[in-house]
C-alpha positions as CSV (number, residue, x, y, z in Angstrom):
1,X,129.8,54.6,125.1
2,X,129.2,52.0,121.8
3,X,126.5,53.7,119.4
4,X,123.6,51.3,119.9
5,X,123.0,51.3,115.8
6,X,126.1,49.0,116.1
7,X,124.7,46.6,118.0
8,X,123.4,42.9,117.0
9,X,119.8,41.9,118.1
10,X,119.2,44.8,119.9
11,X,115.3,44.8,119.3
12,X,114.5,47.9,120.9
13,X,117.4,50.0,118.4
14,X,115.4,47.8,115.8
15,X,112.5,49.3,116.1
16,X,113.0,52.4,116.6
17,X,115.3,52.7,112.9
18,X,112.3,51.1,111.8
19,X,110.2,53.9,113.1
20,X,112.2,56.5,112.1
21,X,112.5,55.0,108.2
22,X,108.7,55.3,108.0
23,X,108.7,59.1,109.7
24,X,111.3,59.9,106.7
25,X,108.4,59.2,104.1
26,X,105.9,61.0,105.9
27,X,105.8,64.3,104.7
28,X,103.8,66.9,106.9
29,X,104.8,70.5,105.9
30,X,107.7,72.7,104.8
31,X,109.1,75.8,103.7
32,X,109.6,76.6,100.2
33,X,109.8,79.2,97.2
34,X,107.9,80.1,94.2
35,X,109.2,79.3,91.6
36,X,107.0,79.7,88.6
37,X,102.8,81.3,89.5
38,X,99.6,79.8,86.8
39,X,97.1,82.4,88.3
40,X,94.2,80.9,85.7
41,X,95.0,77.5,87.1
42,X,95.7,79.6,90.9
43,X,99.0,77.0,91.4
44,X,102.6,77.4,91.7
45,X,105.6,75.7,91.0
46,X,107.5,75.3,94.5
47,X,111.0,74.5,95.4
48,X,111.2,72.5,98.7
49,X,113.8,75.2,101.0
50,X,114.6,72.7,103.4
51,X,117.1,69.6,101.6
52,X,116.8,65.7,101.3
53,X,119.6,63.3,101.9
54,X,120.6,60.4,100.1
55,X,122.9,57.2,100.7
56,X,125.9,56.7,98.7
57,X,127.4,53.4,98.3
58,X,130.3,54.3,100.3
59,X,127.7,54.8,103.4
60,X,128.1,58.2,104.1
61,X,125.1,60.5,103.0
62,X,124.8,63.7,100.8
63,X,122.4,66.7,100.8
64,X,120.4,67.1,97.9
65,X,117.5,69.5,96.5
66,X,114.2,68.3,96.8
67,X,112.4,67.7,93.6
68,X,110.1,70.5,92.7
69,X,106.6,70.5,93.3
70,X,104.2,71.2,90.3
71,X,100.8,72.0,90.2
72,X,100.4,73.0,93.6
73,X,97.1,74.8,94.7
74,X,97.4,78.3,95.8
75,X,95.7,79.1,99.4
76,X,94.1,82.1,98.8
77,X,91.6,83.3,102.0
78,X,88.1,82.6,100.9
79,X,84.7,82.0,102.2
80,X,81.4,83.2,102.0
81,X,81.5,84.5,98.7
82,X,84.5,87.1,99.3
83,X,88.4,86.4,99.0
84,X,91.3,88.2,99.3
85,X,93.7,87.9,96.3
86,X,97.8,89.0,95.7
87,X,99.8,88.7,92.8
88,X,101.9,85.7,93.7
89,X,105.3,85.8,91.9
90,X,108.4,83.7,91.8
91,X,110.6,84.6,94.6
92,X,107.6,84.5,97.6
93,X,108.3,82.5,99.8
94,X,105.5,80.0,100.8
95,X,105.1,76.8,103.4
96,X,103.8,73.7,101.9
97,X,101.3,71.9,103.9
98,X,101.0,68.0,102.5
99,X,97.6,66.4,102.2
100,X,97.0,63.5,104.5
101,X,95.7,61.4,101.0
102,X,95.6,62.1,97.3
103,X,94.3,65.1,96.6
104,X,93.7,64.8,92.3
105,X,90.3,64.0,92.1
106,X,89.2,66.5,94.5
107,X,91.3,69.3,92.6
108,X,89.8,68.4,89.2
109,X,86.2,68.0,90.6
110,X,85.4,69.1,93.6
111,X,83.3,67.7,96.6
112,X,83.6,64.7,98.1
113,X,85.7,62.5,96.0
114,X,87.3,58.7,95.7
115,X,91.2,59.0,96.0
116,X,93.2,58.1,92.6
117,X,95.9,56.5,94.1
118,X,96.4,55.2,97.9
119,X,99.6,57.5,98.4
120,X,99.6,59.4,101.8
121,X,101.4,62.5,102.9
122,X,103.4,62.5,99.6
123,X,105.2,65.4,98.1
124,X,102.5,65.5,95.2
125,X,99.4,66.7,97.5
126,X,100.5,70.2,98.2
127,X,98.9,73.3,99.3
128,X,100.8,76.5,99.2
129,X,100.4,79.0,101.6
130,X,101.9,82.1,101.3
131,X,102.8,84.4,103.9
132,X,105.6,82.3,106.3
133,X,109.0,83.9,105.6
134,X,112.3,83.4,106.8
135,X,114.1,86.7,108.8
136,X,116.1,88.0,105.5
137,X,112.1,88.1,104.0
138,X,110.0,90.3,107.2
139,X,108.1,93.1,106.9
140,X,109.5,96.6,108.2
141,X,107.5,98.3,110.0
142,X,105.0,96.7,111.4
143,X,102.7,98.4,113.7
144,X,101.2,97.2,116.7
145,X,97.8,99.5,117.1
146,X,95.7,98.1,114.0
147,X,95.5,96.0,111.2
148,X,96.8,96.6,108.4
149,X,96.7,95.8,103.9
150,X,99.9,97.3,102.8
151,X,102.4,97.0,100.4
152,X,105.8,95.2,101.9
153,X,107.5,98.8,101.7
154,X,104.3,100.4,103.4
155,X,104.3,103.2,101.0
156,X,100.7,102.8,100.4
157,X,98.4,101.0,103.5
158,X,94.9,100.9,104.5
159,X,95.0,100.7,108.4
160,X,92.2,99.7,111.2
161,X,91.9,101.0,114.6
162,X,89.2,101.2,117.3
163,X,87.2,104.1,115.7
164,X,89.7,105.1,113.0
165,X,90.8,104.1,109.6
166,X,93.8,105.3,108.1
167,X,94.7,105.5,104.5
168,X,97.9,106.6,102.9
169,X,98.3,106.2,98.6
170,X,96.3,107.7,95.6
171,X,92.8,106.3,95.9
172,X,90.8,105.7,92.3
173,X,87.3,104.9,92.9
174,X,84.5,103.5,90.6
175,X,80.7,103.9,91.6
176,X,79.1,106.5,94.0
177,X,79.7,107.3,97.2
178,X,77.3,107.6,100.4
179,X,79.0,110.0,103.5
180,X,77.0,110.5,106.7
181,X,79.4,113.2,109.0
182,X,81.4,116.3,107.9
183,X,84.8,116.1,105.5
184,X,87.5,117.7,106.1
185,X,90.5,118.3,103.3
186,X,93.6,119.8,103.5
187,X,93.7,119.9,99.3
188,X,91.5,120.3,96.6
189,X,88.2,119.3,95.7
190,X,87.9,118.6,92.1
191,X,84.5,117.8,89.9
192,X,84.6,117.2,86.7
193,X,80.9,117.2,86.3
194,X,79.4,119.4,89.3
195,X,79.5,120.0,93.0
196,X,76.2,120.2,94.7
197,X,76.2,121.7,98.1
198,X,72.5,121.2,99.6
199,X,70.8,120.5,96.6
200,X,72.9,123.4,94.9
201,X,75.1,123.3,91.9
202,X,78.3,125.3,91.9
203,X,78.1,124.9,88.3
204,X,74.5,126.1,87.5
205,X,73.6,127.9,90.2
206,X,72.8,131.3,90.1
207,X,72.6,134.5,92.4
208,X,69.6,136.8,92.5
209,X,69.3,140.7,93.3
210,X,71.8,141.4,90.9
211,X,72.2,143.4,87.6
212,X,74.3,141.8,84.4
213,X,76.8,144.5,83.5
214,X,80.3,144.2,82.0
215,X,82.4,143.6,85.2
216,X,82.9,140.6,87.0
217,X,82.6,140.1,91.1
218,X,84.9,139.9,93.3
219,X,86.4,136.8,94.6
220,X,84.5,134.6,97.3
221,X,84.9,136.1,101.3
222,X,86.3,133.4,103.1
């Protein structure tokens, strides 16, 4: 059977190379990786991970690398006046979702804003979002009874599940802290300042119905 591109006046083949010729400009979204991370500006430098082809003069076509994509906006989760940050760096892998129109005057201003130029769907109105990998990239170990924040090795995690949270890492803590319920440590309890057990200091406290003398007593009973 004849390949129908080969065909004169074929108005149906026609229009569908024309279709397709506009559906090559249209760019939606794509995988890429980071190549270079401005976290003051929050954008990244992003090569495209999925190739272009060009025409030779010959007819035949040849893969090429997409140019890279500067200045894209890093998607960080964010609303209500919380966010959830990670130190992006060259490597991640990201997909790049392509604004529908130009993008500039929003980035450099905010709210609602006039586009600069009448592009659409170009490759310069990025977004990068990072978390899509490809297989060689996936997480180990991933659990299936909670959520979880966690390093990609999951040597240090903080895990949610129905009634429980699970931690696992050296925990440094700034500010005070408010328990209501028991503790219970397998280790040490260090204080650098003072314990207080109901309203009494280890430190300070003091035992009555005793005389001073020389010795000292004997450890605690346990």
């Amino acid at each position: 059977m004849s390949d129908r591109r080969e065909l004169l006046d074929d108005p149906e083949e026609s229009q569908r190379l024309a279709q397709e010729g506009q559906q090559a400009k249209l760019w939606t979204a794509m995988p890429g990786i980071v190549v270079s991370v401005d976290l003051s500006a929050q954008t990244v430098s992003v090569q495209p991970a999925i190739r272009g082809s060009v025409s030779l003069e010959n007819g035949t076509t040849q893969s090429v690398d997409l140019p890279l994509l500067v200045d894209v906006p890093i998607v960080f989760p964010r609303a209500g006046g919380f966010a959830i940050t990670f130190p992006v760096a060259p490597g991640d892998e990201c997909l790049v979702v392509f604004g529908a129109r130009c993008i500039d005057a929003w980035w450099q201003s905010g709210g609602v804003q006039q586009p600069l130029e009448s592009r659409m769907h170009d490759l310069s109105d990025g977004f990068a979002i990072l978390g899509p990998t490809s297989q060689p990239k996936k997480l180990t170990n991933v659990q299936n009874d909670g959520v979880e924040l966690r390093t990609e090795s999951r040597d240090t995690y903080i895990k949610l599940t129905p009634g429980t949270i699970f931690m696992q890492g050296d925990i440094v803590h700034t500010g005070n802290t408010t328990q209501t319920g028991d503790q219970t440590t397998s280790g040490t309890v260090t204080g650098t300042t003072d314990v207080v057990g109901g309203g009494i200091s280890v430190k300070t406290h003091t035992h009555g119905g005793v005389m001073s003398g020389p010795s000292n007593t004997g450890v605690p009973n346990p």
